[in-house]
N, C-alpha and C positions, 0 to 999 in steps of 0.2 A: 311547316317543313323548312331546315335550315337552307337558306337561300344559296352562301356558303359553299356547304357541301353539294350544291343537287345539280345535277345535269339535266337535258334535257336528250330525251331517245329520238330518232330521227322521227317516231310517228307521232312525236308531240305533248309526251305524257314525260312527267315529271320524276327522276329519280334521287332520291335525296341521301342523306347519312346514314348509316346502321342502327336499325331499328334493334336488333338482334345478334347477337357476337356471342359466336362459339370459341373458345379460349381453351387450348389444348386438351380439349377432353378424351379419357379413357373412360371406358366402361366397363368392366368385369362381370360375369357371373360366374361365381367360384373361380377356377384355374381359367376359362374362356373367354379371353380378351375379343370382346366384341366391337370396339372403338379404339383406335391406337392412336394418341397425340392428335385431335386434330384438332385444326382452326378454320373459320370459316366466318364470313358474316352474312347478313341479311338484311337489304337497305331497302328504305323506306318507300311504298310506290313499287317496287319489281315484282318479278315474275321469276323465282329461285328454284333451279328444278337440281335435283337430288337424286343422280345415277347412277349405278351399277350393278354386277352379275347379282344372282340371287343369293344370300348369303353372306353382302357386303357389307351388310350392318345398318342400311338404309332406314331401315324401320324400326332398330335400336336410337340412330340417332333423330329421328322427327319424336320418338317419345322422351328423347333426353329434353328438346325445346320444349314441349308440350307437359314435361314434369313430371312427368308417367316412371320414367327411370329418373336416378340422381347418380351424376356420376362420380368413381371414386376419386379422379383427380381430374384438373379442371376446372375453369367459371363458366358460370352465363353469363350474361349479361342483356339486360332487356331495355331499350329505351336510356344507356347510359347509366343503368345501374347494377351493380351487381343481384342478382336472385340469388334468395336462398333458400333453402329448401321448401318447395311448398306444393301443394296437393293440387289435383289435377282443376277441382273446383274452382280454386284461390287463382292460380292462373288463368282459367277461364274467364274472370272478373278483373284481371288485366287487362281483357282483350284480345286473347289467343283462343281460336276457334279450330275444329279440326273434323275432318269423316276420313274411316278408315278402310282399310284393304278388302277386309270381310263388312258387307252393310250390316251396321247395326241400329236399324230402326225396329219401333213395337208394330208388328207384323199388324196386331188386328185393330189399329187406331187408323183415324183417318189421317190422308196427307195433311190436314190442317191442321190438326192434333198434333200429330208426328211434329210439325214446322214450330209450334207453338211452344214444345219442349226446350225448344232452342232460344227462350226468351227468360228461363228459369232465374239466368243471372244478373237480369234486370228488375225481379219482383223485390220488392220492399217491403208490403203491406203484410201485418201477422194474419196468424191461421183463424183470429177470430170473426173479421172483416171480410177475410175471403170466403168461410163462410157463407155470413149475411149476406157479402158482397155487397157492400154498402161503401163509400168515403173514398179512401186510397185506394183499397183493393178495384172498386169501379170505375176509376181514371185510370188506373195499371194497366186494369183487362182492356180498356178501349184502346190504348195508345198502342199497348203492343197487337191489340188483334188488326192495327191500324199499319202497324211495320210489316206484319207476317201476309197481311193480302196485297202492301204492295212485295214483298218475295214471291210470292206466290206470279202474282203478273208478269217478274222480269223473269224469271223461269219459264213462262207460259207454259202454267200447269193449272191452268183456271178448270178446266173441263175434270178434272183427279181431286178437286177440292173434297172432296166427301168422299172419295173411295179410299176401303183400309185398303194399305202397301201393301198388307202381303199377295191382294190381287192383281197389283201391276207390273209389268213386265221388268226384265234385270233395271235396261236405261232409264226408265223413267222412278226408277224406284232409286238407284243412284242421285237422279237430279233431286229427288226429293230430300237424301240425303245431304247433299249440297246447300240446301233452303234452309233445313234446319241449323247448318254452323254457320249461315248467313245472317238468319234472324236472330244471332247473338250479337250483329254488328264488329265484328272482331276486327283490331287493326292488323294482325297477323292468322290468313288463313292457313291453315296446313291440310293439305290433301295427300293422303295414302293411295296411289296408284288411282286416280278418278278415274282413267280409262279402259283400265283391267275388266275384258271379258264383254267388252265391247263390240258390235260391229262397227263398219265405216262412217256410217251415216250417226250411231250414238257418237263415234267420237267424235264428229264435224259437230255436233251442237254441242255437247260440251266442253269442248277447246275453245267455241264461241262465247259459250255462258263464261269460261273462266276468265276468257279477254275482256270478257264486257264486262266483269266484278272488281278489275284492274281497272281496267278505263273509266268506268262511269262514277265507283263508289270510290274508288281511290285508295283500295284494297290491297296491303300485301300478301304476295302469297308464295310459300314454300312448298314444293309438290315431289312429291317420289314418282317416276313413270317409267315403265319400261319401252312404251314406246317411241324411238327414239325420233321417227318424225313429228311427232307432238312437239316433243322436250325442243326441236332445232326449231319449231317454225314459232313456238308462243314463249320461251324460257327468255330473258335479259341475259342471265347467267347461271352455270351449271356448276357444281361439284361434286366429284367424278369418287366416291368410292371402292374399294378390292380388297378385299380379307379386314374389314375393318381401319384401312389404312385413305387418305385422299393421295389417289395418284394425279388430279387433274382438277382445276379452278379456270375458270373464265366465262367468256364468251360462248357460246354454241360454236362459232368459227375456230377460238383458238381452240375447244376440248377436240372438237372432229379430226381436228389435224395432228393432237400429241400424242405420240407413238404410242405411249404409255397405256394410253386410255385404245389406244386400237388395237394393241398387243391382247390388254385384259377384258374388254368388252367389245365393241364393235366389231372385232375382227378384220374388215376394213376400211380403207378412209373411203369419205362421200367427196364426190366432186363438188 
């Protein structure tokens, strides 16, 4: 991390230069401007959370970072360089990991299984080895079934190791979600609403798991949430979308107070 650039957060954790820079992007689908000019970045080490009404285009733009859309005008820019067009895979193997709104895991594999998929863009070894499973292929499987049990432990889902997902409950089936884009080691996480359809108590551990994937691993992460005590109490920095447009950029403290953002979302300001 550029020494440089990085500050330090009052709780001791380390924020560095823009890992990620959105550069006035628009997005279109036919006549429906889904993203209008905007800019934004995402440094290195933080906690970027990604707010507005429903329909703001929040989940238009975490798939513009994530490669899913391309947009019609606009850069990226990843790590200092510009990206160009490339497939959801090919970024993945940059280093950009993500779970989405709707869980999409394979309902009748086990949580171990399911976690293990999440290590796809680390295999090397051809289909003939994997196979026999003999050579490369058998130092592959060990080092990653070696990453995916220690994910397995920081999530403390040791007891769900062998049960298929589709028997466990919404929260635990989310965090298993979260394992899997974990076990790709990603320097940028992106998470689609992690705590959509949560109670209190799932979202007090995973607010926790997301803090401790910041803290411990050194993790960035980019997160869409609508709930806005999540977003004020675990986010470094928010940006505030409305109709495809960024009305607001900062702090949790500077977004809560601009009109802007309490006109079109919040309704009112928090003391």
């Amino acid at each position: 991390m550029n020494a440089v650039n990085s500050h330090i957060t009052p709780d001791g954790r380390t924020i560095g230069a823009p890992i990620m820079e959105m550069k006035n992007i628009t997005l279109r689908f036919g006549g429906v401007v889904a993203i209008k000019d905007i800019s934004f970045d995402i440094k290195e080490g933080e906690i970027r959370a990604i707010i507005g009404p429903n329909g703001a285009g929040k989940s238009s733009m975490l798939n513009v970072i994530n490669g899913f859309y391309h947009p019609q005008e606009g850069e990226v820019h990843f790590r200092g360089k510009k990206r160009k067009s490339l497939k959801p895979h090919q970024i993945a193997k940059q280093g950009i990991a993500r779970t989405f709104q709707n869980i999409a895991l394979f309902k009748g594999m086990s949580t171990l299984d399911n976690i293990m998929t999440g290590r796809l863009t680390h295999m090397k070894a051809g289909l003939l080895s994997q196979t026999l499973w003999w050579g490369n292929a058998q130092r592959e499987e060990v080092e990653n079934r070696e990453v995916v049990e220690k994910v397995i432990d920081f999530l403390e889902i040791q007891t769900i190791r062998k049960t298929p997902v589709g028997r466990l409950p919404y929260g635990l089936q989310k965090r298993v979600e979260l394992g899997r884009a974990l076990a790709a080691e990603p320097k940028l996480l992106l998470l689609d609403e992690p705590m959509a359809g949560m109670n209190v108590e799932e979202k007090e551990d995973m607010s926790r798991f997301i803090l401790d994937v910041n803290d411990e691993f050194g993790t960035t992460i980019a997160l869409i949430e609508h709930d806005m005590g999540v977003v004020m109490d675990i986010a470094d920095r928010v940006v505030v979308m409305d109709y495809g447009k960024k009305i607001g950029d900062g702090t949790p403290q500077e977004v809560r107070s601009n009109q802007n953002v309490i006109d079109a979302y919040l309704g009112v300001a928090h003391d």
